[in-house]
C-alpha positions as CSV (number, residue, x, y, z in Angstrom):
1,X,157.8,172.4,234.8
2,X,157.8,169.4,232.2
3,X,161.7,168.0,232.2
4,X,161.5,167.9,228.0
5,X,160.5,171.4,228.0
6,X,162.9,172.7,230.4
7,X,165.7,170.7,228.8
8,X,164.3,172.6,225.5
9,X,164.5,176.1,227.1
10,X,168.3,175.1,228.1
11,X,169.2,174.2,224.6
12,X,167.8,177.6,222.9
13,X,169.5,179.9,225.8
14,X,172.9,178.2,224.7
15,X,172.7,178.3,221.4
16,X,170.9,181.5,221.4
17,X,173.8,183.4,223.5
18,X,176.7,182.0,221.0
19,X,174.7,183.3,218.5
20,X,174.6,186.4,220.3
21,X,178.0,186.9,221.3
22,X,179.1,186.3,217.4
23,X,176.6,188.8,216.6
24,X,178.1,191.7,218.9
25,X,181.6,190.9,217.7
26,X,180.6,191.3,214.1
27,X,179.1,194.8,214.9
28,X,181.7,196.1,217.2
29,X,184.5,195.2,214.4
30,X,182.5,195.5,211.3
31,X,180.5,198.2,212.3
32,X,181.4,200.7,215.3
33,X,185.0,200.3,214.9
34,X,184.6,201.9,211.1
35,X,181.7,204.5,212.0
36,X,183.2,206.0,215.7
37,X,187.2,205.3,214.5
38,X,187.1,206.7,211.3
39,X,191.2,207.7,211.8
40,X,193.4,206.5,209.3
41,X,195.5,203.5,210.8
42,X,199.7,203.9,209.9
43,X,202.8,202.1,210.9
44,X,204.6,203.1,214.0
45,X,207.2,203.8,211.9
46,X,205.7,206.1,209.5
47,X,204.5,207.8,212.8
48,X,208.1,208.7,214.2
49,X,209.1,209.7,210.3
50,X,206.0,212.3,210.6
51,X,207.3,213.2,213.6
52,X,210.7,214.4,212.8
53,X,209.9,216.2,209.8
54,X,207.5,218.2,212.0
55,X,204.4,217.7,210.2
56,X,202.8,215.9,213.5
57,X,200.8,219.1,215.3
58,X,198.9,216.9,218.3
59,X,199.9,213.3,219.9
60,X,197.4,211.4,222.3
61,X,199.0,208.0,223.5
62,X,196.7,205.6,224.9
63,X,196.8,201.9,225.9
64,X,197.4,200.4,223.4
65,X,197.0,203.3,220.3
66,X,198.7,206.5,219.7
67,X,196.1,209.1,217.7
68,X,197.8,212.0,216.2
69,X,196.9,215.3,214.1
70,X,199.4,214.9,210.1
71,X,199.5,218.5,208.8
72,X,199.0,218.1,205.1
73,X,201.5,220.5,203.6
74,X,199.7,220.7,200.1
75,X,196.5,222.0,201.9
76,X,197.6,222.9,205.2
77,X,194.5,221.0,206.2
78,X,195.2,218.3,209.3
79,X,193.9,215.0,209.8
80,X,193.3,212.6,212.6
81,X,195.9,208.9,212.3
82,X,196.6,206.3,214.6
83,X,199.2,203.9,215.0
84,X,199.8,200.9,217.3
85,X,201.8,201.6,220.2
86,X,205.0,199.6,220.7
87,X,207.7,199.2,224.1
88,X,209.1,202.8,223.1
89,X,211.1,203.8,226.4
90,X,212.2,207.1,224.4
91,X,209.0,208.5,222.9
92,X,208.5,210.9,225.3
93,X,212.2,212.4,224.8
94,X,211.3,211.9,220.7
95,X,207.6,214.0,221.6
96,X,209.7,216.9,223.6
97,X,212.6,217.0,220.8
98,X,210.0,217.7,218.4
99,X,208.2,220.2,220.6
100,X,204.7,218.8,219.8
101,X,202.2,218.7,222.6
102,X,200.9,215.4,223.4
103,X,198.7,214.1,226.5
104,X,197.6,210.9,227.7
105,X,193.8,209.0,226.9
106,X,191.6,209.0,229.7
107,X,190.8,205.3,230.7
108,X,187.4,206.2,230.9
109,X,187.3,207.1,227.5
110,X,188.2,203.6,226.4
111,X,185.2,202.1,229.1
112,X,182.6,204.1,227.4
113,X,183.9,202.8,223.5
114,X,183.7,199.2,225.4
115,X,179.9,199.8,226.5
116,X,179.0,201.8,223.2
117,X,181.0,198.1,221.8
118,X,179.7,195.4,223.4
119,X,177.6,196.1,226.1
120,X,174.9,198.3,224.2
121,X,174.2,196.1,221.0
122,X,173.7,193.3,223.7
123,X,170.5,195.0,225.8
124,X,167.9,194.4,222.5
125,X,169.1,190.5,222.5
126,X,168.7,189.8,225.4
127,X,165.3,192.0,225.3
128,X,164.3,189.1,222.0
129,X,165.8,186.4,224.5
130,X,163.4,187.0,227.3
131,X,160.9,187.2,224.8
132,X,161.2,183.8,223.3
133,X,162.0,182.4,226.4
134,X,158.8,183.0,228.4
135,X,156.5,182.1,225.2
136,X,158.4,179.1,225.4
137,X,158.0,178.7,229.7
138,X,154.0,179.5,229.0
139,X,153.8,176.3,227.2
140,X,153.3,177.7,223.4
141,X,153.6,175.0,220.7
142,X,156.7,176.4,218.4
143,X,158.3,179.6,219.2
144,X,155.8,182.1,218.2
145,X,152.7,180.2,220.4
146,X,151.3,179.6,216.9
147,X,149.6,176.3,217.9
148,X,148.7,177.2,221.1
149,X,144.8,177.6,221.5
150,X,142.6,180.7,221.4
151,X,140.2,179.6,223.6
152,X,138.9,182.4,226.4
153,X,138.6,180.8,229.5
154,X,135.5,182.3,231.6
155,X,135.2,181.5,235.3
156,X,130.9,180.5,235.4
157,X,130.0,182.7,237.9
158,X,131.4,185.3,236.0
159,X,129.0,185.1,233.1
160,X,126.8,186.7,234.9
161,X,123.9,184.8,233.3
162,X,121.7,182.4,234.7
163,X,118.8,180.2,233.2
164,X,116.3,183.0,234.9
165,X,118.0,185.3,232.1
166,X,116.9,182.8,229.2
167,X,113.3,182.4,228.2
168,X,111.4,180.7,225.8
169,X,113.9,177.7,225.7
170,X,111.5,175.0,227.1
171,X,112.7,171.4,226.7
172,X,116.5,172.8,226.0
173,X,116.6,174.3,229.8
174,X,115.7,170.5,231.1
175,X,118.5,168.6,229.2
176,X,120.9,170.8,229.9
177,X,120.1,171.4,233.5
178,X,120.6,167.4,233.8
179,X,125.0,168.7,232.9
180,X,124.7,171.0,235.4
181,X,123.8,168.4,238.3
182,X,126.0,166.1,237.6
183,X,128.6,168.8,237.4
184,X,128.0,169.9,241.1
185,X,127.2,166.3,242.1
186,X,128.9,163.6,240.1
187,X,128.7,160.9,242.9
188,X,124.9,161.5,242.8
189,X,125.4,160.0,239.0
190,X,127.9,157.6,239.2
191,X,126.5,155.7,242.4
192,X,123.7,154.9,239.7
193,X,126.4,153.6,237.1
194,X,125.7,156.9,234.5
195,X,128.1,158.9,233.1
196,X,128.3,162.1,231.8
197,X,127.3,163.4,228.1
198,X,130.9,163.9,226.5
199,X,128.9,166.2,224.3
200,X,126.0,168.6,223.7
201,X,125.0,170.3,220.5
202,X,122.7,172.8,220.7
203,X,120.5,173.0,217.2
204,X,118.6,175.3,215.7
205,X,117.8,178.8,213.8
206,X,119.9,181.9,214.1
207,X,119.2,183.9,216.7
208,X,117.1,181.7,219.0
209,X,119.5,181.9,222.0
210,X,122.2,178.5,221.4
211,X,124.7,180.9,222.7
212,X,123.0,182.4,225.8
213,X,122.4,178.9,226.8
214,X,125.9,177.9,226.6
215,X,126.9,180.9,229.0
216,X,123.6,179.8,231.9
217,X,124.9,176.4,231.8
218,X,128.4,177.6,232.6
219,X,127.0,180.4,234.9
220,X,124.5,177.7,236.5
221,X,127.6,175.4,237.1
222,X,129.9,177.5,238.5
223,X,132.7,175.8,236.4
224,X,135.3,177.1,234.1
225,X,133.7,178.1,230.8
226,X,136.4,177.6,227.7
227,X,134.7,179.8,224.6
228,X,136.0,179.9,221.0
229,X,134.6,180.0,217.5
230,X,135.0,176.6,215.0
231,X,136.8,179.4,212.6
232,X,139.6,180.1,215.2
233,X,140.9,176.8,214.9
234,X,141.6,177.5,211.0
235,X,144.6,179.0,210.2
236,X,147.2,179.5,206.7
237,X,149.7,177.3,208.2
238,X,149.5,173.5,208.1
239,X,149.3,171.7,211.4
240,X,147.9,174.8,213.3
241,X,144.1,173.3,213.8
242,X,144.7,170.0,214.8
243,X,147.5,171.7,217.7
244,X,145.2,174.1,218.9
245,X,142.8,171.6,219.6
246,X,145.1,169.2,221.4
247,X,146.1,172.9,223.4
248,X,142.7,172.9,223.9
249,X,142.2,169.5,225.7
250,X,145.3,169.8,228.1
251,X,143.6,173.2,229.1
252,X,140.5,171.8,229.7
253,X,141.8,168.8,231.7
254,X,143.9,170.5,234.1
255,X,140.4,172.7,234.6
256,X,138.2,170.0,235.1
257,X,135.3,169.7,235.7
258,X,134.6,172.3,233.0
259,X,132.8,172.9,229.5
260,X,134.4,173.7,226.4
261,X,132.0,176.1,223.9
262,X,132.3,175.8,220.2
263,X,130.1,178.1,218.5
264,X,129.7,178.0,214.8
265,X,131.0,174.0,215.1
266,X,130.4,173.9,210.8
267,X,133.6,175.4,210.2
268,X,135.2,172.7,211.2
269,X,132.9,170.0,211.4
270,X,131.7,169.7,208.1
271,X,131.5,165.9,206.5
272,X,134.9,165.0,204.7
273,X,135.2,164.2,201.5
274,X,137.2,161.7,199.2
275,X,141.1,162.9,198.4
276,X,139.7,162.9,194.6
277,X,136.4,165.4,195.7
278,X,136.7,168.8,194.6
279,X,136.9,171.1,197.1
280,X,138.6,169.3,199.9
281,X,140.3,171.0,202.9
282,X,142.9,168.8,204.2
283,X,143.6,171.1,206.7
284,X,140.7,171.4,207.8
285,X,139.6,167.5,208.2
286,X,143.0,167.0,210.0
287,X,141.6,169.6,212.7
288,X,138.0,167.8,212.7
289,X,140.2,164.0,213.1
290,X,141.9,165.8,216.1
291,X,138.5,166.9,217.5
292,X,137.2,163.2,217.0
293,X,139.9,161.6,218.8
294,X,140.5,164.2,221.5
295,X,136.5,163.9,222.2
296,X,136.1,159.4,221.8
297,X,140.0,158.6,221.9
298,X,141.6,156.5,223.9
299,X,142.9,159.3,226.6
300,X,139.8,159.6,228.6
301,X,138.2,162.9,229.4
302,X,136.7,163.3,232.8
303,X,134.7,166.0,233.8
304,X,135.4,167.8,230.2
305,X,132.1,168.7,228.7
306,X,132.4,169.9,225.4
307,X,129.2,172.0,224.2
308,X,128.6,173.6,220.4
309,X,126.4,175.3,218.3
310,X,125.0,175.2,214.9
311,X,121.8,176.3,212.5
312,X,123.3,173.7,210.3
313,X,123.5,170.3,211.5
314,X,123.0,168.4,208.1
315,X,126.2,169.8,206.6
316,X,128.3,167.7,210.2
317,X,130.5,164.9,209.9
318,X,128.6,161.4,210.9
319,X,131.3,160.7,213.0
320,X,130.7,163.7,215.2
321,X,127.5,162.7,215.7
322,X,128.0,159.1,216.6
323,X,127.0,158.2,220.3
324,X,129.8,158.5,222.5
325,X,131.1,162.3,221.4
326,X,127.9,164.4,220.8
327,X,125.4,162.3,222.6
328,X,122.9,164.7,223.0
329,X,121.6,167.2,220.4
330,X,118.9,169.8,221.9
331,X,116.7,171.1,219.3
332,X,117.0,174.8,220.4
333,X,113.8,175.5,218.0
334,X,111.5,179.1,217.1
335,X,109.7,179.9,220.4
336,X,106.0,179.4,221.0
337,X,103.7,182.0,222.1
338,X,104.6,181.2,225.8
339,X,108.1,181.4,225.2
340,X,107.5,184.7,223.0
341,X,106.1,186.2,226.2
342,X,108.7,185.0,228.7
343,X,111.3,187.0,226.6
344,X,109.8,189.9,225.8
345,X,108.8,190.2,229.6
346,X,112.9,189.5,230.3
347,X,113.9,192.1,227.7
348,X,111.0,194.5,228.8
349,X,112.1,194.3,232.7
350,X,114.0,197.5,232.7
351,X,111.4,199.6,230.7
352,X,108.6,201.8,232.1
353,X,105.6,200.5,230.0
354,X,102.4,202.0,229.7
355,X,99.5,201.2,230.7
356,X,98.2,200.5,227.0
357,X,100.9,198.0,226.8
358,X,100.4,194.2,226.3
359,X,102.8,192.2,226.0
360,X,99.9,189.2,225.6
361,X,99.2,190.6,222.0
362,X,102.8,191.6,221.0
363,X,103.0,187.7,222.1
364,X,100.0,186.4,219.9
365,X,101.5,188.2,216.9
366,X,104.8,187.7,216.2
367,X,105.0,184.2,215.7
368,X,108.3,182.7,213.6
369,X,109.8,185.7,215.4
370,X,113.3,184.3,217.3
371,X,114.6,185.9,220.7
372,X,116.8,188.3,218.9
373,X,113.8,189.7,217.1
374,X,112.1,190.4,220.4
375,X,115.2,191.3,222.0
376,X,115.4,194.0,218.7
377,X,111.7,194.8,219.2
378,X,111.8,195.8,222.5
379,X,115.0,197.7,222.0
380,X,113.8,199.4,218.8
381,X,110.4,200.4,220.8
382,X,112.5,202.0,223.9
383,X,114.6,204.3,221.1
384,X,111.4,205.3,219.3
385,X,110.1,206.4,222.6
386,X,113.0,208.3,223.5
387,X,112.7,209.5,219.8
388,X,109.3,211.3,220.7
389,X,110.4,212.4,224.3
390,X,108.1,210.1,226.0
391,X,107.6,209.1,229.3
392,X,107.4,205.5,228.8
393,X,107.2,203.1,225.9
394,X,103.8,202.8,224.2
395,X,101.9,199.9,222.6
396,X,102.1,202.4,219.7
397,X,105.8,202.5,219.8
398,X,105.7,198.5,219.9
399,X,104.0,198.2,216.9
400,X,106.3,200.7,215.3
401,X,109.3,198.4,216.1
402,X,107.7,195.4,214.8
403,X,106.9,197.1,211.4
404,X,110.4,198.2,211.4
405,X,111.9,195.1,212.0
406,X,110.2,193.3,209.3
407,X,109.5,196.2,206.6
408,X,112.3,198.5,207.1
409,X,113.1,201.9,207.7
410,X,110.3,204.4,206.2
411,X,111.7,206.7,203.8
412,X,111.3,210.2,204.2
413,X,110.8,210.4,200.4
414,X,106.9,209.7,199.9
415,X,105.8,208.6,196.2
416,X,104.2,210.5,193.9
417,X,102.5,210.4,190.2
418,X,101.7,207.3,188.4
419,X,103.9,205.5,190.6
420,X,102.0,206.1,193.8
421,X,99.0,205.2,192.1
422,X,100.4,202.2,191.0
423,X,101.6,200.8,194.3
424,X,98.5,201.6,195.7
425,X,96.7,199.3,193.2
426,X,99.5,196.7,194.4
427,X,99.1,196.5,198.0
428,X,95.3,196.7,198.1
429,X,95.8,193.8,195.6
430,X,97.5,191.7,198.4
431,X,94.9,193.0,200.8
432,X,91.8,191.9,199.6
433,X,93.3,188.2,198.5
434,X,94.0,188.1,202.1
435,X,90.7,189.3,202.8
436,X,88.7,186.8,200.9
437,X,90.5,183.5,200.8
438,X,90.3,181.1,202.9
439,X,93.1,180.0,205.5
440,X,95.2,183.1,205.3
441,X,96.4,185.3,208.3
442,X,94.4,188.2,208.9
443,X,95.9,191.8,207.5
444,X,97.3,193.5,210.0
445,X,97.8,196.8,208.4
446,X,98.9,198.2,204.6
447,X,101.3,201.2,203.4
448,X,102.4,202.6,200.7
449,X,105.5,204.5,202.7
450,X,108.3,203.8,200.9
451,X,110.9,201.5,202.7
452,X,114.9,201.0,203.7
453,X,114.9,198.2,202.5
454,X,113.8,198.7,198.8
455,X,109.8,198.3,199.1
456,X,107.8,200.7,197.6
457,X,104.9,199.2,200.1
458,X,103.9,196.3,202.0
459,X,100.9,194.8,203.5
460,X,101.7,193.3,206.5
461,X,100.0,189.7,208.1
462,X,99.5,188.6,211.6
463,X,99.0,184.9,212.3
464,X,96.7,184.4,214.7
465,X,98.3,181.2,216.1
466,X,101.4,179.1,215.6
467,X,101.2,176.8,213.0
468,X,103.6,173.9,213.0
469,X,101.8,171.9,209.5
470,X,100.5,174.2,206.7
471,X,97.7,171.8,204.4
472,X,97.8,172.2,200.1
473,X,95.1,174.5,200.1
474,X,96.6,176.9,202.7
475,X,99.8,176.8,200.7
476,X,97.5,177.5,197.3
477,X,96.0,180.4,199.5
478,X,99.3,181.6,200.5
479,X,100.5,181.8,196.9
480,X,97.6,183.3,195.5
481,X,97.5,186.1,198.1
482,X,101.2,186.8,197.2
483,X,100.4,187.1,193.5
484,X,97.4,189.4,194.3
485,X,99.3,192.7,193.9
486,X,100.3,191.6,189.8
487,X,97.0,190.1,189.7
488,X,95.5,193.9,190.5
489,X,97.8,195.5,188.0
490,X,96.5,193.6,185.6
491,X,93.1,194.2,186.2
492,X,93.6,197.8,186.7
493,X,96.5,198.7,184.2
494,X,96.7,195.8,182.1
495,X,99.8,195.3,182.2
496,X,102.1,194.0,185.3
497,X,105.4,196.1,186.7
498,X,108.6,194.7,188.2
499,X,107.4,195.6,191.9
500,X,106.2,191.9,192.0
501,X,109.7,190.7,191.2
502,X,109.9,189.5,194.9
503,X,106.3,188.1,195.1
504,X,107.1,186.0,191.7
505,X,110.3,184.7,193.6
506,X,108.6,183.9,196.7
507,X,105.6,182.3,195.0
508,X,107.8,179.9,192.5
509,X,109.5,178.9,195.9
510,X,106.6,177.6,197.8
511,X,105.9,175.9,194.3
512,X,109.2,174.4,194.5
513,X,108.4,173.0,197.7
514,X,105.0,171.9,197.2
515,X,106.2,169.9,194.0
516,X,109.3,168.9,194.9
517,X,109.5,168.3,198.0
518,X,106.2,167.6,199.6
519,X,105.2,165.3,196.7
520,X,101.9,168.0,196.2
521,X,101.9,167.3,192.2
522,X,99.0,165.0,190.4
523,X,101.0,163.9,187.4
524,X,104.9,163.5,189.9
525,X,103.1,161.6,192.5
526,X,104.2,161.6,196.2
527,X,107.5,161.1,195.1
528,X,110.3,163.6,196.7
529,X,112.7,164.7,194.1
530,X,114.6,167.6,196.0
531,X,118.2,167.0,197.1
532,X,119.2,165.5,200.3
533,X,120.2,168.5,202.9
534,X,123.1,169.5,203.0
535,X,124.1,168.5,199.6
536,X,125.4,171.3,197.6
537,X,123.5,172.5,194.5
538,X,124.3,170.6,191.5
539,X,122.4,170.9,188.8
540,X,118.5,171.4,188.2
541,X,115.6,170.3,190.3
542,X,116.9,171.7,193.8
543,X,120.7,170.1,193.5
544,X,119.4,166.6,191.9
545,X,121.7,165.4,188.8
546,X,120.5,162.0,189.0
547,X,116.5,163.1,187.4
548,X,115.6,162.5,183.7
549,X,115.4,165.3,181.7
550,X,111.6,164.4,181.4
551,X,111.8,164.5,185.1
552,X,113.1,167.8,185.3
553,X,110.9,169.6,182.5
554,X,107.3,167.6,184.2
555,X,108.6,169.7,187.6
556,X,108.8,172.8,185.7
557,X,105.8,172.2,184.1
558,X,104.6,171.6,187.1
559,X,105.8,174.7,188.8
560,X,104.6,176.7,186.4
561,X,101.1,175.5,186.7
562,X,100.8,176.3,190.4
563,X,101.9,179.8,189.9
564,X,99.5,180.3,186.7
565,X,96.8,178.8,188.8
566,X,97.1,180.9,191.9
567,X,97.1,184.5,189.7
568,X,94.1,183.7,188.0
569,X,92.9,182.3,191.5
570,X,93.3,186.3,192.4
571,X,92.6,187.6,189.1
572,X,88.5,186.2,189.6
573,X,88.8,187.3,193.5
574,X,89.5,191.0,192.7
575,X,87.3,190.6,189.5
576,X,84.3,189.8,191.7
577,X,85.3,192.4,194.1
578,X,86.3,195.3,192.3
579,X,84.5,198.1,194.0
580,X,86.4,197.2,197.5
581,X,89.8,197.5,195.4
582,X,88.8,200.9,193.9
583,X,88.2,201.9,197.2
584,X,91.1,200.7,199.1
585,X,93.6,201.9,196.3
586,X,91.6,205.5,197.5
587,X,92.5,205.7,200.6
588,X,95.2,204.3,200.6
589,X,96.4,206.9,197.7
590,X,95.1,210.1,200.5
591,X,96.2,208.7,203.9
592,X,98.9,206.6,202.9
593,X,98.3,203.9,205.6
594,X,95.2,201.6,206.1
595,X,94.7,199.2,209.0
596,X,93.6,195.5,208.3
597,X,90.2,196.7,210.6
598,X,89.4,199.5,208.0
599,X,90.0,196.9,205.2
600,X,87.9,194.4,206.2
601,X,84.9,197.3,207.4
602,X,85.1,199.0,203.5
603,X,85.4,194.9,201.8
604,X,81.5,194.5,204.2
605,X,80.1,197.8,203.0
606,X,80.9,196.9,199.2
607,X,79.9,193.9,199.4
608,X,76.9,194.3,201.0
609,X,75.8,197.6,199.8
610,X,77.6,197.1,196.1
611,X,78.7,201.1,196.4
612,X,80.4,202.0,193.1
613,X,83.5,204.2,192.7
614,X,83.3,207.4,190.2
615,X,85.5,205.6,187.0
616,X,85.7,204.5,183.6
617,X,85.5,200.6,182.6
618,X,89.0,199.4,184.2
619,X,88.9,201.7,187.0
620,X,91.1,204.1,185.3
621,X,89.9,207.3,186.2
622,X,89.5,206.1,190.2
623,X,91.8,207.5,193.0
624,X,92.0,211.1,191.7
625,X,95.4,212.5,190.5
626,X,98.3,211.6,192.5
């Protein structure tokens, strides 16, 4: 044990037993004395004058008291006195004159006041004694461990996962295997002169599996695995981060070789400000200084890797970033259609499948999907085939899972009336934009199933391929195709509803973008006039306060144009093609549910055949009554 911190424990025991010791005699005379002795104390000789006048009916002598019964003559009611016994040689003699019975107190009566005294108000402080004094032997900063970290230390092999349990990491798995040698063989490395990484941040979107990776390397390694959040260093009491974290180190040094986790690094990692910025934490930049020196300091840090996670990296101190404390950052990034099939065939390992099952196409359409939406898939698929009582999980159930996973929940609760009808016009209005413009994702299927999640329908696309860079006309297709539901109310009703109050907010997004940030504006130029990353928002324009007001209303202006442009792109679309929307709003209106293959067969047959639907000018009278 450290000498200082022995000496320490020394110091409180002393201290705390004097402490102690005054405490007990303040109870025993303050306290028991006046509760268990509640006798009325009296002069010796008051005692002897009672007991001549024969008013004394009971005499108990003790060691070093005499108790005796006082008959009071007014209410011939007795009560209990004692007196302090004195060298009396005669009062025996005086006690048989006055023929009043006496005995003498049992000396174990006295030992049990002495335990009920001392002895028993001294077992809880020594119980709070013990208490202190082993936090203080386990090495707890302060009395009550409060700086002491809460990191939960993980032997590797216990993890219990293993790179062969990741999939769809690609490039990620190669740099990090690269820790993992040198942590089983360092002289491999340091024949060659290299030295280990200090640091490894893991980047990229929720749910794509930072995490798991973490645990492999650790499980891969075999090496003690330190895990804790960035918000468990944060606590109300000043001082408390930037201890934990040197707790933290010491920990990790007596453990080495080892990796320290920390997941969710932006609590604590976040750029500092000026003293004069609004906002700042001092608390929590005196944590993230601690982390800086502790990682590049001048106490070295052998065999101490130190691994974290993050989906925001642009919000990060610079410092932490530097060369030297994270030196490598592994872009843990959407997976591709390969990856997408590694993982669903890890999470689908376990399941009987049938034979309709292909996990090729659940691949091929789910890109921007992350592993947690496959792991969710594949999860949600194996309840709705237990759901059903099935045998084994169905491509049907698949498909199920994905439409739950990005639609919601169907309500039980169909729609009826003008609303139906409505809705119907809505979604077949999103259909057929799909159907007919150019570079847009095929439609995969269309319902007018009310949804958990608030829709009252949704028409659902498939990408065909990833796609890593989108061109301006895709993006103009993309934004016309989601204003083709308003555009078919108002072709149809005349009028446009509030159930394209998340199409309008989607659609001036993407304008946003286009304008602001990918410089796709005639009049702005390629000029990018959206805030840096990171930076908080501001002010108008996407967070910019330095941008003329004639700046700011030419981007607005500009905006605005894209969006009016891509509804009257849809508007002459369904125009041209009103028969197939009449038609789609039909079915869709009876069955509920239309697949993108039906779609596109009734689009061919109206266009080629020109069939016309039973109705009055605008379609009004088409569908039937809902």
């Amino acid at each position: 044990m450290d000498p200082k911190r022995k000496q320490k424990q020394m110091k409180f025991s002393m201290g705390y037993m004097l402490i102690a010791l005054l405490v007990v005699w303040l109870f025993n005379d303050l306290i028991f004395r006046p509760l268990f002795i509640s006798e009325t104390e009296v002069t010796y000789s008051d005692f002897l004058r009672d007991l001549e006048a024969g008013k004394v009916e009971h005499v108990s002598i003790g060691g070093d008291r005499i108790l005796f019964n006082l008959r009071n003559e007014s209410t011939g009611k007795t009560g209990l006195r004692n007196a302090v016994r004195v060298d009396d040689p005669q009062i025996v003699e005086r006690l048989l004159k006055a023929k009043v019975p006496f005995e003498a107190q049992s000396q174990a009566k006295g030992l049990v006041e002495a335990l009920l005294g001392w002895v028993l108000p001294f077992l809880p402080l020594l119980v709070i004694w013990y208490f202190f004094y082993k936090r203080m032997s386990e090495g707890g900063a302060g009395v009550m461990s409060i700086g002491k970290s809460k990191a939960q230390e993980i032997h590797g092999e216990l993890t219990g996962i293993k790179f062969s349990n990741v999939g769809g990491v690609g490039e990620a798995e190669v740099e990090l295997r690269e820790i993992i040698d040198y942590l089983k063989e360092p002289s491999r490395f340091n024949r060659l002169g290299a030295k280990l990484p200090k640091g490894v941040l893991l980047v990229g979107p929720p749910g794509t599996g930072k995490t798991l990776l973490a645990k492999a390397t650790a499980g891969e390694a075999g090496v003690p695995f330190f895990f804790l959040t960035g918000s468990s260093f944060v606590e109300m009491f000043v001082g408390v981060g930037a201890a934990r974290v040197r707790d933290l180190f010491e920990q990790a040094k007596r453990k080495a070789p080892c990796i320290i986790f920390i997941d969710e690094i932006d609590a604590i990692g976040q750029a500092r400000s000026s003293v004069a910025a609004v906002g700042g934490n001092s608390e929590r930049e005196n944590t993230l200084n601690q982390l800086l020196a502790e990682m590049d300091g001048f106490a070295p840090n052998t065999g101490v890797v130190i691994m974290a996670a993050t989906n925001r990296p642009e919000i990060l101190d610079q410092a932490l970033l530097r060369p030297g404390r994270f030196d490598r950052q592994v872009q843990v990034v959407l997976p591709s259609e390969s990856g997408r099939l590694e993982i669903l065939r890890i999470h689908t390992r376990e399941m009987p499948l049938d034979q309709d099952v292909s996990l090729e196409r659940l691949a091929k359409v789910t890109p921007g999907f992350s592993g947690a939406d496959l792991a969710n898939i594949a999860n949600e698929a194996s309840l709705l085939a237990v759901r059903r009582k099935g045998e084994s999980v169905t491509m049907a159930d698949f498909d199920l899972a994905i439409e739950r996973v990005v639609a919601g929940l169907q309500r039980k609760t169909p729609l009826s009336g003008e609303v139906r009808r409505k809705v119907a016009y809505h979604e077949a209005g999103h259909a057929l934009a799909a159907h007919y413009l150019p570079h847009t994702d095929p439609v995969h299927k269309v319902s007018i199933i009310p949804t958990a999640k608030g829709a009252l329908g949704y028409t659902m696309q498939m990408p065909e391929e990833d796609r890593y860079l989108i061109g301006e006309e895709e993006l103009r297709s993309r934004m016309a195709v989601m204003l083709g539901g308003r555009a078919a109310e108002l072709l149809v009703f005349g009028e446009a509803t509030t159930g394209a109050a998340n199409d309008l907010e989607r659609v001036t997004e993407v304008a946003r973008r286009m304008v602001t940030e990918f410089g796709m504006s005639s009049r702005l130029g390629p000029v990018r006039y959206a805030a840096p990353a990171g930076m908080y928002l501001q002010g108008m324009a996407g967070g910019r306060s330095d941008l003329s007001p004639e700046t700011i209303a030419c981007i607005d202006e500009e905006i605005r144009q894209l969006v009016k442009e891509s509804q009257e792109r849809s508007l002459d679309i369904l125009r041209k093609h009103e028969t197939a929307l009449h038609e789609v709003s039909r079915i869709l209106q009876e069955e509920e549910i239309i697949s993108g293959e039906r779609i596109r067969w009734i689009a061919e047959e109206c266009d080629r055949n020109g069939v016309s639907v039973p109705g009055g000018k605008n379609g009004n009278d088409v569908g039937g009554t809902a």
